[in-house]
C-alpha positions, 0 to 999 in steps of 0.5 A: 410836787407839795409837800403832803403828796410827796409824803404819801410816797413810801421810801424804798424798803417801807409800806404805809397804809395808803387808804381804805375804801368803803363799798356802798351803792350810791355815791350821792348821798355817801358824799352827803354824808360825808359833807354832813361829818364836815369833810371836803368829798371829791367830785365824782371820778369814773375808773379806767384801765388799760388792757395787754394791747394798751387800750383804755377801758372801763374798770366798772367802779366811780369814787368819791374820796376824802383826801388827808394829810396821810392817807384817804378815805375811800368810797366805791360804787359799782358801774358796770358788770366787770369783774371789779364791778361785780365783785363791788356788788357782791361786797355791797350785798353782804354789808355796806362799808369797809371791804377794802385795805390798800397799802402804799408801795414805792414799788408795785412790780417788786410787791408782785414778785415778793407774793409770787415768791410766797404762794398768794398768786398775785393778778397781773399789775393793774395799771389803773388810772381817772380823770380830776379837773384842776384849776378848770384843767382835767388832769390824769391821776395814775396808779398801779394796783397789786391784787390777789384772788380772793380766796388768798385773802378773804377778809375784803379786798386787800392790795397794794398800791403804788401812786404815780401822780400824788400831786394830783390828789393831795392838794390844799383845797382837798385838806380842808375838813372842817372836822380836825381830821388829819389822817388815817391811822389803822385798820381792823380786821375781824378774825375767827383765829386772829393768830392764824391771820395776823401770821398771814398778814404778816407774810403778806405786807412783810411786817412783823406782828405784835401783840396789844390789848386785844389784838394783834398789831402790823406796824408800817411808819405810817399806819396799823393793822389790828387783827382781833375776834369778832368780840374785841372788834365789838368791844371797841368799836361798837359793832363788828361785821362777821369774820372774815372780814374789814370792821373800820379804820381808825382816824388821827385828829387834831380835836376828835370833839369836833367830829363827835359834835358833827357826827351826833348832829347826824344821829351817828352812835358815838362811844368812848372805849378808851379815855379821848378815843371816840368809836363812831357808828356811821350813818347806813350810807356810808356803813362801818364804824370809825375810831377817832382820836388824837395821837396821845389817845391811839398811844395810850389805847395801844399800850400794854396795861392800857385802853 
């Protein structure tokens, strides 16, 4: 296994934010997109899963991905009318973008019981797996995926992962954006009582709140989640979906002005909230918005007095 994909791997004891996932109703010209931001997009990749009895079925959902160096992006489509397929197209429904946050886990099975202990009425283990072709050679990715009922947590999808074969997804030939992205850094969840959720956030990862501009901040070793009003998500990010709900992720870049360039080359909305942090407004196949900067500038946003 190289470097990068055991880095994906959380330690015992720890989470890290794994990946989030865009719902949109058309994977094609969401890669365009994508390709047009200067990333290199995965082919298409139809979802399995294995039943009690051990049989492979169709989860309902296809992706394209974008691999980083920590973390992936993420972009779902519904495939047939199961229960993750319809829950896809209700999401799309509502608006195109940002519906899912997944947390990365060394151990799925210990998560399911840690939620059980406190009242979130985990779904049974997911045990869900797709084909890549590696060097002309279909390879199998697995992974398994803790979920709650969506009342438990009504801000989007939101669950844990546990990747099996990392080694099969975080590859060079997948790394190489042409955009100085290197990885994922946060998510923004969008709250009416940011109190409230942030505490249930908490109680749900493990983690420990804190309070910054705006916010409130849930610290893995690699990888944040802010909790905020619709309005401090509007003020940062340009725009912000209804609560409850997801509102953007943000990027760590090695030079966020090449992102920029291309993403006004392809008529995004880019604006500057905080001095080197750049708030992109995503073209409709993709939806949402992203926050892109270089660590320096995510440090000095996030800093009390600052951003």
């Amino acid at each position: 296994m190289n470097v990068i994909a055991a880095q994906q791997i959380p330690p015992n004891g720890t989470l890290a934010l794994d990946h989030i996932a865009h719902f949109v109703p058309d994977l094609g010209p969401a890669a365009d997109a994508l390709e047009a931001l200067g990333f290199v997009v995965t082919a298409r990749s139809d979802q399995s899963t294995r039943t009690p009895e051990g049989q492979q079925i169709p989860a309902g959902a296809a992706n394209r991905c974008v691999m980083l160096e920590s973390g992936y992006l993420e972009f779902l489509t519904p495939t047939a009318a199961t229960p993750v397929g319809t829950q896809l197209q209700h999401a799309i429904a509502r608006h195109v973008g940002m519906h899912l946050i997944a947390m990365g886990t060394p151990h799925a099975e210990d998560e399911h019981q840690r939620l059980q202990a406190h009242g979130f009425e985990p779904l049974p283990v997911v045990h869900l797996q797709r084909e890549v072709l590696i060097d002309a050679v279909a390879q199998t990715v697995r992974f398994q995926v803790v979920r709650v009922p969506p009342e438990k947590m009504p801000e989007g999808r939101m669950q844990f992962v546990q990747q099996i074969t990392p080694e099969h997804l975080w590859r060079p030939a997948q790394l190489a954006h042409r955009n100085g992205v290197l990885g994922l850094h946060a998510a923004f969840i969008v709250a009416d009582a940011p109190d409230e959720v942030a505490a249930r956030y908490a109680q749900f990862c493990g983690l420990l709140p804190r309070r910054v501009p705006g916010f409130i901040r849930l610290d893995t070793p690699r990888g944040h989640l802010y909790v905020g009003s619709q309005s401090a998500c509007q003020h940062l990010l340009g725009h912000s979906p209804d609560a409850p709900s997801f509102a953007g992720c943000g990027l760590r870049s090695s030079d966020p002005a090449l992102l920029v360039q291309l993403a006004k080359a392809a008529g995004c909305a880019i604006g500057e909230p905080s001095p080197g942090l750049f708030a992109i407004t995503l073209p409709a196949a993709l939806g949402s918005t992203w926050l892109v900067g270089t660590q320096a500038a995510w440090d000095d946003w996030s800093t009390p007095g600052c951003g």
